[in-house]
N, C-alpha and C positions, 0 to 999 in steps of 0.2 A: 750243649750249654752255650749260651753265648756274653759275652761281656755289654754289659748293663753301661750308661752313665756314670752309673755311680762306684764303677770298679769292681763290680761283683760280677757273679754269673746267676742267669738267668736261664729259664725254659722259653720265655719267650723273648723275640726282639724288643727292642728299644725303639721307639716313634718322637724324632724332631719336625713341628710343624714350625711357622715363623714365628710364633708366639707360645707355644707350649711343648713344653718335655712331656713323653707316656714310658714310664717303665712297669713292668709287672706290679701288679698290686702283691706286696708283700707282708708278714704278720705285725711291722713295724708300722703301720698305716692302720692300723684296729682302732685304736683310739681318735683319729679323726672321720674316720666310715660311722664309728659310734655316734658322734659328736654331730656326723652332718644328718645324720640318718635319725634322730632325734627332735632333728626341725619339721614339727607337721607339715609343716610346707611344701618341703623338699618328698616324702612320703606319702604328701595326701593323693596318688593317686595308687599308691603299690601296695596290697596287701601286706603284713608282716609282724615280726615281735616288738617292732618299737619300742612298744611300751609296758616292755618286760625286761631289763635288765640283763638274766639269768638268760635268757633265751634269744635276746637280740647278739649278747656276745657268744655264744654256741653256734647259733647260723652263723653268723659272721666269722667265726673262728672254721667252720665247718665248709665254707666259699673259699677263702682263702686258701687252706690246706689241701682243694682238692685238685685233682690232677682230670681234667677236662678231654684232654687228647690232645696229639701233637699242634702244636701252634693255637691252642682255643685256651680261653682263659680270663683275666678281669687286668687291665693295664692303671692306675693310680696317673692324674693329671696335675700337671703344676707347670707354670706359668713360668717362661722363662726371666721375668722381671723380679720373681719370687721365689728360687728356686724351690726352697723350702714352704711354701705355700700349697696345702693340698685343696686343690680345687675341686675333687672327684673323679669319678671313675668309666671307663668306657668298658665291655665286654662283647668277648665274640664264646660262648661255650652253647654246649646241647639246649634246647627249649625245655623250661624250667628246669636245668640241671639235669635230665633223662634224655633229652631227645627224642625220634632221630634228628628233628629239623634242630638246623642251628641260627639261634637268635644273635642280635645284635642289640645292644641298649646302654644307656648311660644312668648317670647321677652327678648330679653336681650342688658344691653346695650354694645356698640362695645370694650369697654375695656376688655370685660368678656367673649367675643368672645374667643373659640379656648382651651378651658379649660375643656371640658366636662360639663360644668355647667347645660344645658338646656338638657342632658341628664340626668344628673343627678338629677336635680329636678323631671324631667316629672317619673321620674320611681315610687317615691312615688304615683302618681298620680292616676297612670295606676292600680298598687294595690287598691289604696282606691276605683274607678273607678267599678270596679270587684266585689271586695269583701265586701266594704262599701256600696255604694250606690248601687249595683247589676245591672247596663247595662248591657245590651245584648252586646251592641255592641259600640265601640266607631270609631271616623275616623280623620283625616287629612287632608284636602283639601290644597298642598301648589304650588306654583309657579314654574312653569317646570324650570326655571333658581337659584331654591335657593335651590342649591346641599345642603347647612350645613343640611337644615330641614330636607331636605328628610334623611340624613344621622342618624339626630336624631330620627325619625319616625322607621326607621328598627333596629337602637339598642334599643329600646324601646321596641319593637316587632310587628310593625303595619308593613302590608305588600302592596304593591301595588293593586289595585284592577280596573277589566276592567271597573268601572262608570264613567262616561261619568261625566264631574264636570268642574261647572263654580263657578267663584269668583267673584261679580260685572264686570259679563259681563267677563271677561277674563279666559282663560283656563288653568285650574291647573290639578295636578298630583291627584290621590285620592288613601287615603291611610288606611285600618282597620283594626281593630282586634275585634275576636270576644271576649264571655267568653268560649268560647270552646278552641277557641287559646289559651285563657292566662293559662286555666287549664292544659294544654298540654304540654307548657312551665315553666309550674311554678315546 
């Protein structure tokens, strides 16, 4: 367990960038994952319950609760200017929650759009990813029309990759890095 920001313990670390706090996404953040996750905008490219009440709070109660593996997990974003401001969420857990590859992805919501912010989270990540939990390999699977993602994925350092990659049935871009890359980079 380790001591969170906010004086609690956590399973996973805590991430200060210069502009944003990440601590574990927690069951106290329901109501605004609801709330962002509600804006078609912010969803228009992810499969999901949206727009089922009953079943958007079940997944999301069901992410939350779950235990990923050591260091893998969903981290809740806010803005150091706002402490209490939920921006959205970065994740490193198994590809679509089974694995074995383990995915990397964010959500934010549309006000926070356009700011660097899901770059700027995802980069802690990518380190702890590496050098914490020790992957081989991490990826991206995102939706051939959501330019910002993909855009965040190569400033991150994941690079396009010839696999062939479906999303509930729908075909996406796929994107990875190894730890050979990130050492190379780093």
């Amino acid at each position: 367990m380790m001591n969170d920001l906010w004086g609690g313990t956590s399973l996973l670390p805590d991430f200060e960038t210069s502009r944003l706090f990440l601590r574990e996404r927690t069951i106290a953040d329901i109501e605004a994952c609801l709330a962002m996750d509600r804006d078609p905008e912010v969803t228009k490219y992810v499969p999901g319950p949206w727009n089922d009440p009953k079943e958007h709070r079940h997944f999301l109660t069901g992410r939350i609760q779950a235990e990923f593996g050591p260091g893998l997990g969903y981290w809740s974003i806010f803005a150091k200017e706002q402490p209490d401001l939920f921006l959205g969420w970065v994740l490193l857990i198994p590809s679509d929650a089974i694995g074995p590859e383990i995915e990397i992805g964010w959500r934010l919501n549309r006000q926070a759009w356009g700011n660097g912010f899901a770059t700027e989270a995802a980069g802690p990540i990518v380190v702890h990813a590496f050098k914490t939990v020790g992957v081989y390999r991490i990826i991206a699977n995102i939706h051939p029309e959501n330019t910002a993602s993909m855009r965040v994925s190569e400033k991150i350092g994941l690079r396009v990759t010839d696999d062939e990659c479906l999303y509930n049935g729908l075909p996406c871009k796929a994107y990875a890095m190894t730890q050979d890359d990130f050492i190379a980079t780093s």
